[in-house]
Rosetta silent file (secondary structure, phi, psi, omega in degrees, C-alpha in Angstrom):
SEQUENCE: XXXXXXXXXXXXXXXXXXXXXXXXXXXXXXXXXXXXXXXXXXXXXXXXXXXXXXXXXXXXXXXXXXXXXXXXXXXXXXXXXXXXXXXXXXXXXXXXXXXXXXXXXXXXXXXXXXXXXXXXXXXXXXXXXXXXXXXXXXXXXXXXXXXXXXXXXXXXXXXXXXXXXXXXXXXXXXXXXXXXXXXXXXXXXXXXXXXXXXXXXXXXXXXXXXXXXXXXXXXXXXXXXXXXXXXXXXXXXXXXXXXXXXXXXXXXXXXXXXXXXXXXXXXXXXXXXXXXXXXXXXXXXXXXXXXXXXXXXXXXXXXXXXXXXXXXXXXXXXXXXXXXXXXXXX
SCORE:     score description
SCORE:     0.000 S_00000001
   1 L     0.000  128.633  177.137   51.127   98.131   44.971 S_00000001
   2 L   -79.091  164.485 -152.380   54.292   99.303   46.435 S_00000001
   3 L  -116.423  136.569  138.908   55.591   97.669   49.339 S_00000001
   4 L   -86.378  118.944 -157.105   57.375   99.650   52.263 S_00000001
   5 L   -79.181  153.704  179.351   60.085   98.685   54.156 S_00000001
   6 L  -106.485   97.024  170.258   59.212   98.674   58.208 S_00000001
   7 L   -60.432  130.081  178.440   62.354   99.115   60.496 S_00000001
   8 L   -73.857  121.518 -160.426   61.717   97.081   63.554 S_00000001
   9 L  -119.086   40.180 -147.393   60.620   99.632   66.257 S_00000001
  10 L   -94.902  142.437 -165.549   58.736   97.140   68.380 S_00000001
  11 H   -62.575  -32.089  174.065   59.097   98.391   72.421 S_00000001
  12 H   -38.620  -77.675 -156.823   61.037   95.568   72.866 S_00000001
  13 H   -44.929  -54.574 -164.653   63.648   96.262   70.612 S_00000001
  14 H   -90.893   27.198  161.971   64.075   99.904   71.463 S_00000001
  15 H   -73.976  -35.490 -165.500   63.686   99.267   75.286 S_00000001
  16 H   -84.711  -26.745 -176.510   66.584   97.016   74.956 S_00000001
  17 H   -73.223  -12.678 -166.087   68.736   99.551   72.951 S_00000001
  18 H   -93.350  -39.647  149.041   67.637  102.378   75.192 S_00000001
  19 H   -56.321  -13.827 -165.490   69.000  100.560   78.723 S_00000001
  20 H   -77.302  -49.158  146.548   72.523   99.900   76.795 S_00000001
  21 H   -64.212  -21.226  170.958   73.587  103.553   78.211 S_00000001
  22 H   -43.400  -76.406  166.616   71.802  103.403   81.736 S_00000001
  23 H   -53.042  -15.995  173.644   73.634  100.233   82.356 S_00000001
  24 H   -76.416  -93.018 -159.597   77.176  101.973   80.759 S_00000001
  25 H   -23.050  -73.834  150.925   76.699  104.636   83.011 S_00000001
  26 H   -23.012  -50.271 -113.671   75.804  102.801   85.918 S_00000001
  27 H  -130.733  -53.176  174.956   78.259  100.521   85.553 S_00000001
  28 H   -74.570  -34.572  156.419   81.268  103.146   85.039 S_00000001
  29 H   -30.196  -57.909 -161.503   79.636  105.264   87.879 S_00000001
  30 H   -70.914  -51.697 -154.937   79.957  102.352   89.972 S_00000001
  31 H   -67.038  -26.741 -154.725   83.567  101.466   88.882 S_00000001
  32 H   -80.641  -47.061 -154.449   84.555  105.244   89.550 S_00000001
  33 H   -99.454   26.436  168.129   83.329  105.515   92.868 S_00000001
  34 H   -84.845  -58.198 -179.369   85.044  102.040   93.871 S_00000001
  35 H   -43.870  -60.602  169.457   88.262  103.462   92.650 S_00000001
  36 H   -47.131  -30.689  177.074   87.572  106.453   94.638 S_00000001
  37 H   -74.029  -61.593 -146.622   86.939  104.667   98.317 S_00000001
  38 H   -53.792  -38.174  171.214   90.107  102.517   97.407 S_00000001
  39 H   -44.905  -47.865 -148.386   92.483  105.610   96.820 S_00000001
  40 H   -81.932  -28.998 -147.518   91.007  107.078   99.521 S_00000001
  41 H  -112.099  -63.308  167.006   91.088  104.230  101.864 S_00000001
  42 H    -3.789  -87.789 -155.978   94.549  101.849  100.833 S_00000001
  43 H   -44.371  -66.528 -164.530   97.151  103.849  102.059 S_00000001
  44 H   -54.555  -44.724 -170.394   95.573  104.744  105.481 S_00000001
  45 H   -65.585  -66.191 -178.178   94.828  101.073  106.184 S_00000001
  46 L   -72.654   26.056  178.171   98.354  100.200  105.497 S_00000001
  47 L   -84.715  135.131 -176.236   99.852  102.508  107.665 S_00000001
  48 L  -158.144  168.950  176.283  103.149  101.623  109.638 S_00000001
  49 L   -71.700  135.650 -166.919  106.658  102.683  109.704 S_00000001
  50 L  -154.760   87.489 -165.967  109.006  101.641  106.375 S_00000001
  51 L    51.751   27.640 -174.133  112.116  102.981  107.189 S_00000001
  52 E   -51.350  116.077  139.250  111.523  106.000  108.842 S_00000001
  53 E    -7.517   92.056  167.427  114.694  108.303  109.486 S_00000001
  54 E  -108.399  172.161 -166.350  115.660  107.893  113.672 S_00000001
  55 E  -152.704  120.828  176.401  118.250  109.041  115.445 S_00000001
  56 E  -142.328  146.688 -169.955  119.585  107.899  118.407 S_00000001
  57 L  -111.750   81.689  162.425  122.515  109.498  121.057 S_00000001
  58 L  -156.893  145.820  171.013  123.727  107.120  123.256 S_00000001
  59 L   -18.329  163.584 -152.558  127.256  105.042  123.417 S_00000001
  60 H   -64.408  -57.166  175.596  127.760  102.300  121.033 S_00000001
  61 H   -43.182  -50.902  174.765  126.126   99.347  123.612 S_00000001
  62 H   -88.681  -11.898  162.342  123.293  101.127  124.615 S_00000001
  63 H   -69.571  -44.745 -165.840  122.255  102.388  121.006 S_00000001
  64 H   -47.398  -52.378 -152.476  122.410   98.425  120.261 S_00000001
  65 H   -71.118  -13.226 -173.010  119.921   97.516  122.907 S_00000001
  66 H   -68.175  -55.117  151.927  117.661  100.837  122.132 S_00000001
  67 H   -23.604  -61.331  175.009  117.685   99.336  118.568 S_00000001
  68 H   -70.220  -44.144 -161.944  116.351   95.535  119.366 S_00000001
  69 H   -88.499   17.155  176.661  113.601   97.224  121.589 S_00000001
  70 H   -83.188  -64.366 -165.516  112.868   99.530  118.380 S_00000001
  71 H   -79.993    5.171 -163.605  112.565   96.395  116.140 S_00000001
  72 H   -78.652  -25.676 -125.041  111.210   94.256  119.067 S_00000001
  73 H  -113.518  -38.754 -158.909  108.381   97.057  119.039 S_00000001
  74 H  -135.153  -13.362 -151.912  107.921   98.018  114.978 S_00000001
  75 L    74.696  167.360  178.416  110.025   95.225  113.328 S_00000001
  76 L   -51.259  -17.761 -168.319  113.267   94.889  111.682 S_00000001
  77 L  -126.741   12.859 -177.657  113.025   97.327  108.964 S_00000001
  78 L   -47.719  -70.710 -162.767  110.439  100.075  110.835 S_00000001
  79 E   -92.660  155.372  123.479  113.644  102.470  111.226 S_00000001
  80 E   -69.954  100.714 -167.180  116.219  103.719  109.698 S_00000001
  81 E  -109.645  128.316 -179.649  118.458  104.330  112.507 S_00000001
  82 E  -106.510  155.339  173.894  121.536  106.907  112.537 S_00000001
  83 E  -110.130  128.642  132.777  123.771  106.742  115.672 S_00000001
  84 L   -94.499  148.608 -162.852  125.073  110.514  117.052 S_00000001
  85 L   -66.602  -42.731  152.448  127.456  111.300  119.545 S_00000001
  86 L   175.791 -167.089 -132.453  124.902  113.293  121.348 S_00000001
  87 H   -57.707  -21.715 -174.188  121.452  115.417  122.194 S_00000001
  88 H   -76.098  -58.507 -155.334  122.670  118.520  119.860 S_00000001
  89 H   -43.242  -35.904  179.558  123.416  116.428  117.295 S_00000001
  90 H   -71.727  -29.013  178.436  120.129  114.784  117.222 S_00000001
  91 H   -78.731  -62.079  162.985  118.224  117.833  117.566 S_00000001
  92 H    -9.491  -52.733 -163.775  120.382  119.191  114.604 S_00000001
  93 H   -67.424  -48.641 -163.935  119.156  115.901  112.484 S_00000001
  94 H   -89.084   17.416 -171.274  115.459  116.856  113.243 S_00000001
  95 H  -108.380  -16.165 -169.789  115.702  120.683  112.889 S_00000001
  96 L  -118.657   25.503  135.857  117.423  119.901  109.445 S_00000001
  97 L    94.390    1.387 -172.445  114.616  117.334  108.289 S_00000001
  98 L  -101.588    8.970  157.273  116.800  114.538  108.241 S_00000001
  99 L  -160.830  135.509 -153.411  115.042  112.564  110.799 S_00000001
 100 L   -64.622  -25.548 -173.916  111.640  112.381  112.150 S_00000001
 101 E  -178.955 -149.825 -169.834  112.978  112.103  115.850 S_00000001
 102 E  -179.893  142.360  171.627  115.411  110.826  118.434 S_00000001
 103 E  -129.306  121.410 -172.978  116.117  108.722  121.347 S_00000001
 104 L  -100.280   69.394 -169.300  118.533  110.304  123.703 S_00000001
 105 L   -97.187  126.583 -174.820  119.933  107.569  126.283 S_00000001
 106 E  -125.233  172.653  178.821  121.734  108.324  129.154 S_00000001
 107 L   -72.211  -40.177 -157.707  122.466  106.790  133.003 S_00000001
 108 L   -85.817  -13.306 -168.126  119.285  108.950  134.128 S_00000001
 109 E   121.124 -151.613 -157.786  117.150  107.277  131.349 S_00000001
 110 L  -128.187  143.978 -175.615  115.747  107.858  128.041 S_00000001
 111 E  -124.801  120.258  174.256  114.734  111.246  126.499 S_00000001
 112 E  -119.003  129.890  174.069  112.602  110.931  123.032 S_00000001
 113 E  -100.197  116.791 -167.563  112.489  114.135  120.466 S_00000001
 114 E  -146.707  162.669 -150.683  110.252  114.661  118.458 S_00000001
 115 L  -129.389   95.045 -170.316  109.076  117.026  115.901 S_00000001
 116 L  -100.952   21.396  142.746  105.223  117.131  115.386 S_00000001
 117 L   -48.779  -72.983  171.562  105.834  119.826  113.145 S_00000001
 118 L   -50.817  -67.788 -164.598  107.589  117.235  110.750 S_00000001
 119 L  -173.235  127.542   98.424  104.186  114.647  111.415 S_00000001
 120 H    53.990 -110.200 -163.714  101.707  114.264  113.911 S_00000001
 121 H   -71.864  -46.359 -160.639  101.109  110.690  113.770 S_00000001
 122 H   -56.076  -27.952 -169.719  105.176  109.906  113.785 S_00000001
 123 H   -68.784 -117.991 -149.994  105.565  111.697  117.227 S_00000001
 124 H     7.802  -56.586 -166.637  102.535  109.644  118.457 S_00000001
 125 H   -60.049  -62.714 -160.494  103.740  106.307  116.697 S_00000001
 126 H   -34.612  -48.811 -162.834  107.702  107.109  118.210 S_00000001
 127 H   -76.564  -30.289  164.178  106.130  108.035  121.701 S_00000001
 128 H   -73.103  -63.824 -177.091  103.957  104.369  121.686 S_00000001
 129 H   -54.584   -5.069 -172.565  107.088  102.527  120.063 S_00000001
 130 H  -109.472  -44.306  159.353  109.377  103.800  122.547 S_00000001
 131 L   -64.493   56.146  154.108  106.966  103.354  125.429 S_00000001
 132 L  -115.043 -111.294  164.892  107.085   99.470  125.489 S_00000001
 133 E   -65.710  137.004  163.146  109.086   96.421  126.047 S_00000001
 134 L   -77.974 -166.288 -172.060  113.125   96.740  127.060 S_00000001
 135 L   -68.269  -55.064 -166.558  115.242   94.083  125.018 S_00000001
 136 L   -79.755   27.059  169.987  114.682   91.711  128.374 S_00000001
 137 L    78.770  -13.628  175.395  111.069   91.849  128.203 S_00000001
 138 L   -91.869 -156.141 -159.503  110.266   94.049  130.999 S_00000001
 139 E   -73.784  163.201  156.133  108.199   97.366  130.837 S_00000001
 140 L  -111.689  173.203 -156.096  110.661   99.829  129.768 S_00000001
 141 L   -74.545  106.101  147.091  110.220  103.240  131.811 S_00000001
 142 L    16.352  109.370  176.106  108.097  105.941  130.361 S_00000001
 143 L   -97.452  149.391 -166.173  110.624  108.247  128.603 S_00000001
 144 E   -87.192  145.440 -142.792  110.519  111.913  128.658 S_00000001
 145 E  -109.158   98.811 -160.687  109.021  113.558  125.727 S_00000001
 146 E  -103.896  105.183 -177.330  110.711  116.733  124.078 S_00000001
 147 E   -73.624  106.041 -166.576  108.573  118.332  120.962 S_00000001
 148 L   -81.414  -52.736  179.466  112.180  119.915  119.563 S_00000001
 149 L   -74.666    8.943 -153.550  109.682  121.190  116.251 S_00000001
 150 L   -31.285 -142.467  179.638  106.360  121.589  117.481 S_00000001
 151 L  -136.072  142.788  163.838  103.189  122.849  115.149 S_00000001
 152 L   -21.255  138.879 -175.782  101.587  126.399  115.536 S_00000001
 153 L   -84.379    5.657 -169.820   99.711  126.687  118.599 S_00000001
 154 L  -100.115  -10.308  171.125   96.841  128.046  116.927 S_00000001
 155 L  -148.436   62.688 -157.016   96.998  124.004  115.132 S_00000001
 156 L   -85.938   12.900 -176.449   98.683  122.104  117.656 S_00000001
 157 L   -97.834  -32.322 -165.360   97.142  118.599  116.313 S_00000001
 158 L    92.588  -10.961 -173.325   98.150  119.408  112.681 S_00000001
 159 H   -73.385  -42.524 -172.547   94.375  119.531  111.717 S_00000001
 160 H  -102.586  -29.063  168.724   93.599  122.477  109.653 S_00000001
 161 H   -39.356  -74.339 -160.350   97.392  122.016  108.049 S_00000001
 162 H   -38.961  -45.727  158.768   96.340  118.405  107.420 S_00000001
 163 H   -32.640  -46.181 -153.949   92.557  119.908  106.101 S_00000001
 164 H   -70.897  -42.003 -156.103   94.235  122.040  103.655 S_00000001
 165 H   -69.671  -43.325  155.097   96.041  119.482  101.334 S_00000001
 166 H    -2.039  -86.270  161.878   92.487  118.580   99.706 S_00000001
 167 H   -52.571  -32.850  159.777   91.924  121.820   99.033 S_00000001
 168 H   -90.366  -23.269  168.762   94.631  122.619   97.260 S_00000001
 169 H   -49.006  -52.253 -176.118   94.881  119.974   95.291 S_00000001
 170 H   -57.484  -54.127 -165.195   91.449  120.592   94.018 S_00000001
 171 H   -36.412  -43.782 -158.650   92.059  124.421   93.801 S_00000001
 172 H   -76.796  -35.265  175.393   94.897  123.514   91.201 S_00000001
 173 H   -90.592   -1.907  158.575   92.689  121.615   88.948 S_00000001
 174 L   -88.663   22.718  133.520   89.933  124.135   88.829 S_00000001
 175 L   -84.522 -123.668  -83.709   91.821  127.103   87.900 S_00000001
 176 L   -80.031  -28.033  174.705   93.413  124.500   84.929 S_00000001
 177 L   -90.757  -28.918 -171.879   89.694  123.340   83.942 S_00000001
 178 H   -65.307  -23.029 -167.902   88.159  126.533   84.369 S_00000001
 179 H   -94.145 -111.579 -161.987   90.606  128.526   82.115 S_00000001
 180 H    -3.774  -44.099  175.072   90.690  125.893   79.330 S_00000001
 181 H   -96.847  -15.211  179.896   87.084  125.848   79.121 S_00000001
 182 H  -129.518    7.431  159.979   85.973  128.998   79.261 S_00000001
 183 L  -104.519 -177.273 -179.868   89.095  130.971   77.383 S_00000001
 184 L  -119.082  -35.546  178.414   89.924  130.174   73.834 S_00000001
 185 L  -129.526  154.082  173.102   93.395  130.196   73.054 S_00000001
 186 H   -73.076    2.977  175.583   96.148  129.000   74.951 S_00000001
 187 H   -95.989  -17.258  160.137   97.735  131.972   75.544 S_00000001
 188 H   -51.429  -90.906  147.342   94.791  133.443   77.088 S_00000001
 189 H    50.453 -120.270 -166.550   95.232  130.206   79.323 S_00000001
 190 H   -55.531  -36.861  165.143   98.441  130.755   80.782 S_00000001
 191 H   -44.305  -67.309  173.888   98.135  134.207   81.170 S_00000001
 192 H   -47.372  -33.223  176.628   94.670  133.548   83.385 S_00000001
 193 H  -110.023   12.921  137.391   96.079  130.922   85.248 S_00000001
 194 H   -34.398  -86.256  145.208   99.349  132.643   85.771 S_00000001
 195 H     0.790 -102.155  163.496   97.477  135.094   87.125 S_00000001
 196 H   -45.480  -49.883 -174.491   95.327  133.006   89.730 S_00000001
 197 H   -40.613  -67.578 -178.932   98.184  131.273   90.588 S_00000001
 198 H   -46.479  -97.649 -161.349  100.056  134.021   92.247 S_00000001
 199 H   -18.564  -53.818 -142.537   96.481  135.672   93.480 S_00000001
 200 H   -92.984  -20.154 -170.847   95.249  132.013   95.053 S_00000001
 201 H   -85.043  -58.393  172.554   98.723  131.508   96.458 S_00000001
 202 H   -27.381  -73.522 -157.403   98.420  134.911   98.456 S_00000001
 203 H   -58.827  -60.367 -158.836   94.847  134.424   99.532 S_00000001
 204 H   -26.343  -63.835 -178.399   95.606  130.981  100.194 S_00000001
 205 H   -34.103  -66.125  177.793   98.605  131.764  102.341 S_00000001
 206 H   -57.146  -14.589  169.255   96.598  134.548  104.226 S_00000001
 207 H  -104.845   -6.931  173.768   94.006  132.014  105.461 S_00000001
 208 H   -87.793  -21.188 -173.787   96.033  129.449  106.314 S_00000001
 209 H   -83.753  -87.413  174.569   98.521  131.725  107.918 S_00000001
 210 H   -46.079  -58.826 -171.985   97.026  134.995  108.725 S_00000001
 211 H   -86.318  -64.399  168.577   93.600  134.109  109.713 S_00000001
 212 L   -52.264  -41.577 -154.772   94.098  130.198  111.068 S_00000001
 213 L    29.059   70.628  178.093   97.438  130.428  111.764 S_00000001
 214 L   -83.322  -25.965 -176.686   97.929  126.815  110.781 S_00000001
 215 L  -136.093  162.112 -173.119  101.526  127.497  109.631 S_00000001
 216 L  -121.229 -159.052 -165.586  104.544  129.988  110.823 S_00000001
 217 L    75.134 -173.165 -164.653  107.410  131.362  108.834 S_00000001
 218 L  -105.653  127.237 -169.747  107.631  133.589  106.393 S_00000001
 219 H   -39.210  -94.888 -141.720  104.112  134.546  104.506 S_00000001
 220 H   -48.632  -30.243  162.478  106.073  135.043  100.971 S_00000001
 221 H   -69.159  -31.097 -177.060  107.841  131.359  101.018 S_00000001
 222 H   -97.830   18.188  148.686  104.729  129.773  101.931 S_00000001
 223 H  -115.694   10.890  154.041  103.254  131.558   99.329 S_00000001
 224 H   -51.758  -69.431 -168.685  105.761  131.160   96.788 S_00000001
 225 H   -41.988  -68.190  179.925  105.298  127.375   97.833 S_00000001
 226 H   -64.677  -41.498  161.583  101.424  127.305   97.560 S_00000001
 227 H   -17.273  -77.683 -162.729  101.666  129.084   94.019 S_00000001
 228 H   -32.609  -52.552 -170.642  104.321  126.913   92.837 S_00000001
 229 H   -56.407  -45.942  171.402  101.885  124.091   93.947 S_00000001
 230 H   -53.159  -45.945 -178.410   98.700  125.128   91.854 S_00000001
 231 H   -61.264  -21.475 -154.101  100.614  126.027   88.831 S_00000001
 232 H   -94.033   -5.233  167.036  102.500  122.508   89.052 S_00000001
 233 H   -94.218  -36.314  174.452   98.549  121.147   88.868 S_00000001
 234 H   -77.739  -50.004 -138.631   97.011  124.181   86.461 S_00000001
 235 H   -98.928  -56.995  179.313   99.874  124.286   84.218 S_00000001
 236 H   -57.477  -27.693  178.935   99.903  120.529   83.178 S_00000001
 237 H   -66.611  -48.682  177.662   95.959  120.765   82.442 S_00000001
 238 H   -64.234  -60.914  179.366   96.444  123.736   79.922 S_00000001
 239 H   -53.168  -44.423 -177.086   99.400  121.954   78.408 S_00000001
 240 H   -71.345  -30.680 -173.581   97.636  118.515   77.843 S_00000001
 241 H   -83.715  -29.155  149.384   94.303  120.332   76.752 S_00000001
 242 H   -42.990  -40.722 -154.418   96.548  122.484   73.785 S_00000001
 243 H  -127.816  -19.574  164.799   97.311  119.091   72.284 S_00000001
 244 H  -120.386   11.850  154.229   94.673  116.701   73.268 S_00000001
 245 L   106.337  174.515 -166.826   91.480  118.668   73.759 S_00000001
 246 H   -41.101  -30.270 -156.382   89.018  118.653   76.943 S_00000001
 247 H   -45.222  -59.606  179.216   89.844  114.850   77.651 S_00000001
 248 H     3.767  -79.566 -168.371   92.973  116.934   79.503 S_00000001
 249 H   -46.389  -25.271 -160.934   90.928  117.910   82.654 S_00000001
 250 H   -91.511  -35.698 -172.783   89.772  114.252   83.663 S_00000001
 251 H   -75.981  -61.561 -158.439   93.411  112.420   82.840 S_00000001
 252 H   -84.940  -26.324  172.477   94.985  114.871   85.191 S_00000001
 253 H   -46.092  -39.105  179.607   92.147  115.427   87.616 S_00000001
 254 H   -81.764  -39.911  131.928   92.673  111.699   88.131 S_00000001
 255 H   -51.299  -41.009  174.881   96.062  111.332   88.762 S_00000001
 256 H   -85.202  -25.337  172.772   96.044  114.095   91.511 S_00000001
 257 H   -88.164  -25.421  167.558   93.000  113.073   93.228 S_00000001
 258 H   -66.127  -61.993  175.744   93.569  109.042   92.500 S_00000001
 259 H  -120.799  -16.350  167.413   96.739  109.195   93.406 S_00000001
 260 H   -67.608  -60.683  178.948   98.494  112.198   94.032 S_00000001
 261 L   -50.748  -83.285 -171.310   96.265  112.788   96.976 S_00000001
 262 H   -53.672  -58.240  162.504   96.071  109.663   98.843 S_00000001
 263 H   -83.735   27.475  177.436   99.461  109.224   98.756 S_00000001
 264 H   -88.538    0.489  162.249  100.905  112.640   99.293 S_00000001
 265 L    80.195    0.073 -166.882  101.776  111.835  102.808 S_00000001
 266 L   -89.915  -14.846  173.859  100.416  115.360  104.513 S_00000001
 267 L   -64.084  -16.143 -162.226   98.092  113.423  106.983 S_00000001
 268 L  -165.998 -108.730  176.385  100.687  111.309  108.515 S_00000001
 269 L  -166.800  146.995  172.710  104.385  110.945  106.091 S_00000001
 270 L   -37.223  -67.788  171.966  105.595  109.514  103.200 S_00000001
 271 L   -52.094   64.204  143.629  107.783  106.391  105.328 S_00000001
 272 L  -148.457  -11.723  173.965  104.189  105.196  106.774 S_00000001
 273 L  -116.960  158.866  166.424  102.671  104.490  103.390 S_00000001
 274 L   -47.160   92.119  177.047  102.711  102.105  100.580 S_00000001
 275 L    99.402   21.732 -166.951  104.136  103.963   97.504 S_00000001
 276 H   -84.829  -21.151  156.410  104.716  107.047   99.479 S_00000001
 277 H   -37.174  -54.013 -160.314  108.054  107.933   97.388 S_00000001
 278 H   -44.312  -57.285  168.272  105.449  107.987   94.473 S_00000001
 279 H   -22.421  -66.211 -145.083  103.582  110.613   96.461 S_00000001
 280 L   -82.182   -6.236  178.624  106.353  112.720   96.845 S_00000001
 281 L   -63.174  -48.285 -127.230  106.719  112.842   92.583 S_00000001
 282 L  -102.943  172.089 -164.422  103.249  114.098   92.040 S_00000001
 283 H   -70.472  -21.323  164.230  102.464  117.966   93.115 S_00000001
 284 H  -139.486   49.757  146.021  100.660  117.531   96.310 S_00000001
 285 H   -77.280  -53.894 -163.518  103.239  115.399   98.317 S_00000001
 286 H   -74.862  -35.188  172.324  105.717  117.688   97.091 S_00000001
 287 H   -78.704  -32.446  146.104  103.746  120.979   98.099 S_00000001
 288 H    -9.717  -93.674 -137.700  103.005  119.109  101.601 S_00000001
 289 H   -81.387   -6.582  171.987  106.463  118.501  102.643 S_00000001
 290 H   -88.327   24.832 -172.557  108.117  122.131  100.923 S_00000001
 291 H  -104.781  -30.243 -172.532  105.026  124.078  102.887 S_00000001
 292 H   -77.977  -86.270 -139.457  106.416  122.006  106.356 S_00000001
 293 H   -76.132  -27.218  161.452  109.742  123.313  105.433 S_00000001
 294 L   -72.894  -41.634 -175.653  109.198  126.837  104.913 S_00000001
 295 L   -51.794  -40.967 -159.538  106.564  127.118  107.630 S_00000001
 296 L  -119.733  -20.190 -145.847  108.503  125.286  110.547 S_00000001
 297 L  -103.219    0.607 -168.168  111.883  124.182  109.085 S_00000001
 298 L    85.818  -22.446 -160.619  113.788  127.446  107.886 S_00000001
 299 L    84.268   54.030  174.560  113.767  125.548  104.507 S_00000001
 300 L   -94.360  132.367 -160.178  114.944  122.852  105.209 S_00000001
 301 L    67.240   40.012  172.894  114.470  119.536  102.966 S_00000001
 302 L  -111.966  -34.840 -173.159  112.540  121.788  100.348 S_00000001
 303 L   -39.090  -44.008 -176.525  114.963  121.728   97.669 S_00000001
 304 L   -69.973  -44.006 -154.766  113.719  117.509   95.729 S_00000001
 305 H   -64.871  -75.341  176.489  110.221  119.091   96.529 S_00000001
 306 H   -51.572  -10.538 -157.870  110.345  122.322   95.048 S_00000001
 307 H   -90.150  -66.584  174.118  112.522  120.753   92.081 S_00000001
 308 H   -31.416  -83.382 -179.781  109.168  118.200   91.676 S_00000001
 309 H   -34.806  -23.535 -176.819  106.822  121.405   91.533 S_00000001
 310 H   -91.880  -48.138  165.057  108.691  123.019   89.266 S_00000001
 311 H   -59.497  -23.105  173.885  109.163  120.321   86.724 S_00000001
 312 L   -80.117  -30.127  178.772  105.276  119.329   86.802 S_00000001
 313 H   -84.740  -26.592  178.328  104.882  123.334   85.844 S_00000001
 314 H  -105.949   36.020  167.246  107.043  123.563   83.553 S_00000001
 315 H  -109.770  -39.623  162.450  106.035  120.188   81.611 S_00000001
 316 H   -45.852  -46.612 -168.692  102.584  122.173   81.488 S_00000001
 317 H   -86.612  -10.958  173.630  104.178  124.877   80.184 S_00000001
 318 H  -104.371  -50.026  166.636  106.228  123.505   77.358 S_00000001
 319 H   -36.466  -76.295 -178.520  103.103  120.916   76.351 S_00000001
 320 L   -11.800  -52.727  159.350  101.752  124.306   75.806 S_00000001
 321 L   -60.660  -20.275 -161.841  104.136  125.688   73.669 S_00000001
 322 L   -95.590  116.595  157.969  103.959  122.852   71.490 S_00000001
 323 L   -34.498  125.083  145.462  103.242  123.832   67.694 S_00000001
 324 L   -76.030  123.527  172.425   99.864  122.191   66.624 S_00000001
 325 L   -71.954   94.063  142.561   99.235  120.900   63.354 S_00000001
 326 L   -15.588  116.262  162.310   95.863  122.694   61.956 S_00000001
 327 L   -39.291  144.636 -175.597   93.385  120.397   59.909 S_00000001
 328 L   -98.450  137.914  173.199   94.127  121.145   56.047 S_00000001
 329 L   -74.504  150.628 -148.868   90.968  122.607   54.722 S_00000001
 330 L  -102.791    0.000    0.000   89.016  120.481   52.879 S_00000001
């Protein structure tokens, strides 16, 4: 009589083989959305001043002591401090981006400038650091407080700017996964998310502009600017997905939302975070701070930014371009 063999199918066995993905899943679930608080979370917890760009207009003597109650206040290395001869000049440094603010000391007292155009939270932090201690320990006097830059008055907080930088981030990798995945060749691709790009930077533009009026300036730079920004996010997905297949979407999706995000600096500035140069590589640090400079600055400090944006699109755009080798039929 012939004998049959019996593969062991016993509920144990395939209970235990059948938890072995549950427990993956779970387990990489878990790991994902750890990663995700921490991104999310880091930076803001370590925020303080790390050489933030100051300015200060008063005689040689009186810059010194303005100085000690700066680091008595933020520490030794909070500022970066420039000395100017006197109030234009400093308003010059913060209309042309090259410092966050100014302390203007004079025999009547102290005048602090500040640009909450430029950030928010730095006027706030400047206006607490400057309102403290003198050098000799007593109070020093409440100084008066000149917003040289302010923010639209229709977003005088910075709040629906700061809102936005999310959204566009995401916006850039869903036009780059949606077009990958649902066109077939790459030249379809680039065409579609040419295409969007432009379209999404208009619309964008018109609701942050037109309808919120979260930003000023001129509608066509900040929507050059907001383009620039999707494509420098769309354009790398489409390149990477030409040579290594869907995988594309999640490696870059991950880098702009991991990192990219959290450190782009548009809630508060690059000099208040850990790694906040880093920010300013990836695309939306760098569409942050050129969107500040066409909206409020004239265009000023947009040039490393736009430079960034361009080079993340057009590293998309050459990955693209890159001959494939075809499987030899078998």
């Amino acid at each position: 009589m012939a004998t049959t063999d019996v593969h062991p199918t016993s509920p144990e066995s395939g209970t235990a083989h059948g938890w072995r993905p549950v427990v993956g899943a779970a387990l990489g679930l878990t790991t994902l959305l750890t990663l995700l608080l921490a991104a999310f979370t880091w930076p803001p917890s370590e925020l303080e001043p790390r050489s933030l760009p100051l300015v200060i207009a008063a005689p040689a003597e009186q810059a010194g002591q303005v100085e000690g109650m700066l680091a008595a206040q933020a520490g030794e290395d909070a500022f970066d401090v420039s000395v100017v001869g006197d109030r234009e000049a400093a308003v010059e440094a913060i209309e042309d981006r090259e410092a966050y603010g100014a302390i203007v000391a004079g025999p009547d007292g102290m005048e602090l400038l500040t640009s909450s155009a430029a950030s928010p939270t730095v006027a706030q932090l400047l206006t607490q650091s400057v309102s403290g201690e003198a050098p000799d320990g007593s109070a020093a006097p409440a100084p008066v407080v000149t917003d040289v830059v302010p923010t639209s008055d229709d977003d005088p907080r910075g709040s629906v700017f700061n809102a936005g930088a999310l959204p566009l981030a995401i916006g850039g990798i869903m036009v780059g996964a949606v077009t990958s995945m649902a066109l077939r060749s790459t030249r379809e691709r680039l065409v579609a998310v040419l295409g969007v790009g432009v379209a999404g930077g208009l619309a964008l533009t018109g609701v942050l502009q037109g309808w919120l009026g979260a930003i000023e300036g001129s509608y066509w730079a900040n929507a050059g600017v907001v383009t620039l920004g999707i494509l420098a996010v769309a354009l790398p997905i489409i390149g990477l997905r030409h040579l290594i297949g869907p995988a594309a979407i999640g490696v870059v999706a991950a880098l702009i939302l991991l990192v990219g995000n959290p450190l782009s600096g548009v809630t508060s500035a690059p000099e208040l975070l850990p790694l906040g140069w880093l920010g300013q590589l990836l695309p939306p640090g760098a569409t942050g701070s050129a969107l500040r400079g066409t909206a409020y600055f004239d265009g000023a400090g947009v040039g490393l930014p736009l430079v960034v944006l361009a080079c993340w699109a057009a590293l998309g755009l050459a990955l693209a371009l890159v001959p494939r080798r075809e499987p030899a039929a078998a």
